[in-house]
C-alpha positions in Angstrom: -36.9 -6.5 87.3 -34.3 -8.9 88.5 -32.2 -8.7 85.8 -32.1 -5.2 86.1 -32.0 -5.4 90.3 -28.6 -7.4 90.1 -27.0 -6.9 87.2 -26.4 -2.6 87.3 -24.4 -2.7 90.6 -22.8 -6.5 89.7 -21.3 -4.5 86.2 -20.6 -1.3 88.1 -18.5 -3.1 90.6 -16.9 -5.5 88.0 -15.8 -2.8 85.9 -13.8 -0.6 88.4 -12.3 -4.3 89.7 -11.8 -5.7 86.8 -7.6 -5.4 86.8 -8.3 -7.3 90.8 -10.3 -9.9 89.4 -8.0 -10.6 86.3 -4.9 -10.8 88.8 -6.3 -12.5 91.1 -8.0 -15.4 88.5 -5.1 -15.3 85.8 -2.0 -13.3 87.6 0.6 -16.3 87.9 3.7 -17.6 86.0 4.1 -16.3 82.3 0.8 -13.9 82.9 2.4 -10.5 83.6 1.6 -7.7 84.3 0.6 -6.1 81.0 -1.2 -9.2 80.2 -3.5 -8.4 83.0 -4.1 -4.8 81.8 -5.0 -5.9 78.4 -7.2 -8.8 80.0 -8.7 -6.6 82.6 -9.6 -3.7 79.2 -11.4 -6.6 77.3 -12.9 -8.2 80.6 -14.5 -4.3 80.9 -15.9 -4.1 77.6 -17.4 -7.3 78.1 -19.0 -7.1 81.5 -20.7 -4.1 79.6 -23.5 -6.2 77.9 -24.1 -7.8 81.6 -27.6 -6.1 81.6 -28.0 -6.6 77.5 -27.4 -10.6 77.8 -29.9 -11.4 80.9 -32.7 -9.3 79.2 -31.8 -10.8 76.3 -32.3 -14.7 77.4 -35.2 -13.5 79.1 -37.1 -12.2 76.2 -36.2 -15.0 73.8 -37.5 -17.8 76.4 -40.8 -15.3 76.7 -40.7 -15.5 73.0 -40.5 -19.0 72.3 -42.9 -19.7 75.1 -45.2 -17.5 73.3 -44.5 -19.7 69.9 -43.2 -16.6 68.4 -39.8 -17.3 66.8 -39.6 -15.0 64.4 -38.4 -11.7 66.4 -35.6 -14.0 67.7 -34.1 -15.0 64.6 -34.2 -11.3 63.6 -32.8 -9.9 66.4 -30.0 -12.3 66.4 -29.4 -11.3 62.7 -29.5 -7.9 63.8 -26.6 -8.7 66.2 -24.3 -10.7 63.8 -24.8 -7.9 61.3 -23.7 -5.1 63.9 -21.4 -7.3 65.2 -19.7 -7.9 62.1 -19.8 -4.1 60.9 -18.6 -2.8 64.0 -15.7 -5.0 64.1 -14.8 -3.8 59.9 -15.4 -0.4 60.7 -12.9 -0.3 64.1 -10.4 -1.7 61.6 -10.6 1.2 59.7 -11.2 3.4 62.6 -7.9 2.5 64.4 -5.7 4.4 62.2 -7.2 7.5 63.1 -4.6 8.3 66.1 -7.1 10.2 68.4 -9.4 7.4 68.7 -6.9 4.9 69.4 -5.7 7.0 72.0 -8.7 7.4 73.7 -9.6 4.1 73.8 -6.4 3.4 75.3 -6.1 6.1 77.9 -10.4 5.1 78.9 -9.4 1.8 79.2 -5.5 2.7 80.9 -3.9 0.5 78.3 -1.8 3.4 77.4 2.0 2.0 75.8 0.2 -1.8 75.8 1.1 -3.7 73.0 -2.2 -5.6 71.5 -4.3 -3.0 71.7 -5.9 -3.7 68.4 -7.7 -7.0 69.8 -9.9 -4.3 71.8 -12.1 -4.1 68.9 -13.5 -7.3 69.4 -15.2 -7.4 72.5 -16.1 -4.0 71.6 -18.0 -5.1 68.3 -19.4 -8.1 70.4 -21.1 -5.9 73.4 -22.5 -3.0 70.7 -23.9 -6.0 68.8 -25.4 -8.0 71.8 -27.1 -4.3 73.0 -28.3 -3.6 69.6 -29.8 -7.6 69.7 -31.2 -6.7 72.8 -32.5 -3.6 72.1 -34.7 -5.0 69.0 -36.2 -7.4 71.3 -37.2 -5.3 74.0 -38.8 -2.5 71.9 -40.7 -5.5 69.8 -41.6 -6.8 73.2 -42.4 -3.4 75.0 -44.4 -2.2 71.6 -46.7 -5.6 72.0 -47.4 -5.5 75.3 -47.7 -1.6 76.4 -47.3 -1.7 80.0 -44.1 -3.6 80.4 -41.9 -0.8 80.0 -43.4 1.2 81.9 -43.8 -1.9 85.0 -39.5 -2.1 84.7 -38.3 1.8 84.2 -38.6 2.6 88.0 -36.3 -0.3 88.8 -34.1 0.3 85.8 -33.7 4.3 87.0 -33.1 3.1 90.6 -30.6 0.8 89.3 -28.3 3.0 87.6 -28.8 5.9 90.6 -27.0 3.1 92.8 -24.5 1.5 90.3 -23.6 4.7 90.0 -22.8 5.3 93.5 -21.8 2.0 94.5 -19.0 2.0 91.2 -18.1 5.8 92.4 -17.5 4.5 96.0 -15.8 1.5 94.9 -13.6 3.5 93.2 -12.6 5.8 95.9 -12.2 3.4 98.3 -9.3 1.9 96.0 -7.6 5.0 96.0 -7.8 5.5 99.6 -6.4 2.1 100.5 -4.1 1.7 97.4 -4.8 1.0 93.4 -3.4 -2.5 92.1 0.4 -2.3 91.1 2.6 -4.7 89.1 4.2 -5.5 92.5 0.9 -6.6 94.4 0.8 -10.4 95.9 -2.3 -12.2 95.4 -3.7 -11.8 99.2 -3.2 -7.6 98.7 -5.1 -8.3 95.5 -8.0 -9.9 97.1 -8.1 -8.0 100.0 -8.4 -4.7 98.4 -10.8 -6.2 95.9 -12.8 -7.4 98.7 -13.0 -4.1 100.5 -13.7 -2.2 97.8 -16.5 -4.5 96.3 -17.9 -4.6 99.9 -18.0 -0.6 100.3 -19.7 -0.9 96.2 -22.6 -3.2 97.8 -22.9 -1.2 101.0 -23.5 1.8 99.2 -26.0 0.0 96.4 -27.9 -1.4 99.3 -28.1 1.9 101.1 -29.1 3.7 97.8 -31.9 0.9 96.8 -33.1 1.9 100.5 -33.4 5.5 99.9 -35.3 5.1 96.9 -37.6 2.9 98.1 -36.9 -0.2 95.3 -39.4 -2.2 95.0 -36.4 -5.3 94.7 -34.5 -4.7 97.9 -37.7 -5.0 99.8 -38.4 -8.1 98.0 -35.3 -9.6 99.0 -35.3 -8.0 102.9 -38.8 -10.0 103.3 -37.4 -13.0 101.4 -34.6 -13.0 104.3 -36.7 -12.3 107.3 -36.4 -15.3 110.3 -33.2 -16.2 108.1 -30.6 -13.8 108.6 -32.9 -10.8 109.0 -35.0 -10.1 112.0 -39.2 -10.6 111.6 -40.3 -6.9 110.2 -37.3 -5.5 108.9 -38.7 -4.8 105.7 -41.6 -3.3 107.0 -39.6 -0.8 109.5 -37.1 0.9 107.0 -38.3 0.4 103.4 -41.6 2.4 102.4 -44.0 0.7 100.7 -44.3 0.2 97.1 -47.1 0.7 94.9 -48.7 -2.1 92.9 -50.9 -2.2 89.4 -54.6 -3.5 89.5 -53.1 -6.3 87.2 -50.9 -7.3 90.0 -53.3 -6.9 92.6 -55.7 -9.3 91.1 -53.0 -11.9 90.9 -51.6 -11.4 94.0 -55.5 -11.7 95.4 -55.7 -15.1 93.3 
């Protein structure tokens, strides 16, 4: 639930920033400015499998705990094979001028020479997700109620990466997108502002919905930074499973 919790608004907000966080890491002396586009494309299309990866390390330590190793090696297979296909195929693909150029203008590495290196990380994040995805159906198919435990948290995450990316976003165009021209403090700055309106936004939209995670975390943080029964006053509370109730009565 964690996993999930974190890693929707962390990918949202690293994907619309992803040009501020290349300049800003990489942006100095032979590292121009369409080096950072193309960077900043790939850096997207990786930051994709975020979600895919942490689920994915998660199930094959609850795996191997379990002495089950089997499901592991397959779903690895499965990801070297899709991997591997994916990659031949966007060879092929990237003649066809339509899909090159929609690639290019989705990822605004329009007239950007190197293009063609896209379909890596683009084979590597289908193939991680396609991994991930054998895993988690194995895992949700053996024990029944785990899916159903993590889909309100995995809803509620998307409803606010969603909202925190689409604020993000606007609040780069009201103070200013990232030119060629930008110094690194104007880089950070408007990274910074943006990224904080992102998580604003996320934290205001977990509150709405009454996440079970936030409220976790609010309590986790009360006597710290929060003030004693701040949870409890603005979050509703969650509903728990007998299963859980038992353990949290043990």
């Amino acid at each position: 639930r964690y996993i999930i919790f974190w890693s929707f608004p962390a990918m949202a907000l690293a994907l619309v920033l992803r040009a501020h966080a290349t300049r800003a890491i990489l942006g100095s002396g032979k590292f121009d400015w369409t080096d950072t586009r193309l960077t900043a494309a790939v850096f997207g299309i990786f930051i994709l499998s975020l979600v895919a990866q942490g689920i994915t390390l998660l199930l094959i330590r609850a795996y191997y705990a379990a002495g089950e190793t089997r499901i592991p090696v397959f779903a690895s297979a499965v990801t070297a094979v899709v991997t591997l296909a994916v990659a031949l195929l966007g060879v092929e693909f990237r003649s066809i001028a339509s899909i090159e150029n929609f690639l290019e203008a989705l990822l605004r590495v329009t007239n950007v020479p190197g293009t063609e290196v896209l379909i890596l990380p683009i084979a590597w994040t289908l193939g991680t997700c396609a991994g991930m995805s054998v895993l988690f159906v194995h895992f949700s198919l053996k024990h029944g109620a785990y899916f159903k435990r993590v889909l309100p948290t995995f809803l509620q995450a998307v409803c606010a990466s969603v909202f925190a990316g689409l604020s993000s976003y606007v609040c780069l165009m009201s103070i200013g997108d990232l030119e060629a021209g930008s110094t690194f403090v104007t880089v950070v700055l408007k990274g910074f502002v943006a990224a904080a309106a992102g998580v604003i936004v996320a934290s205001v939209v977990y509150w709405v919905l009454c996440n079970r995670e936030i409220r976790e975390v609010a309590e986790s943080m009360e006597g710290r930074i929060l003030p004693r029964g701040f949870a409890a006053k603005f979050a509703v509370p969650y509903a728990t499973s007998a299963e859980e109730s038992s353990q949290t009565t043990l």
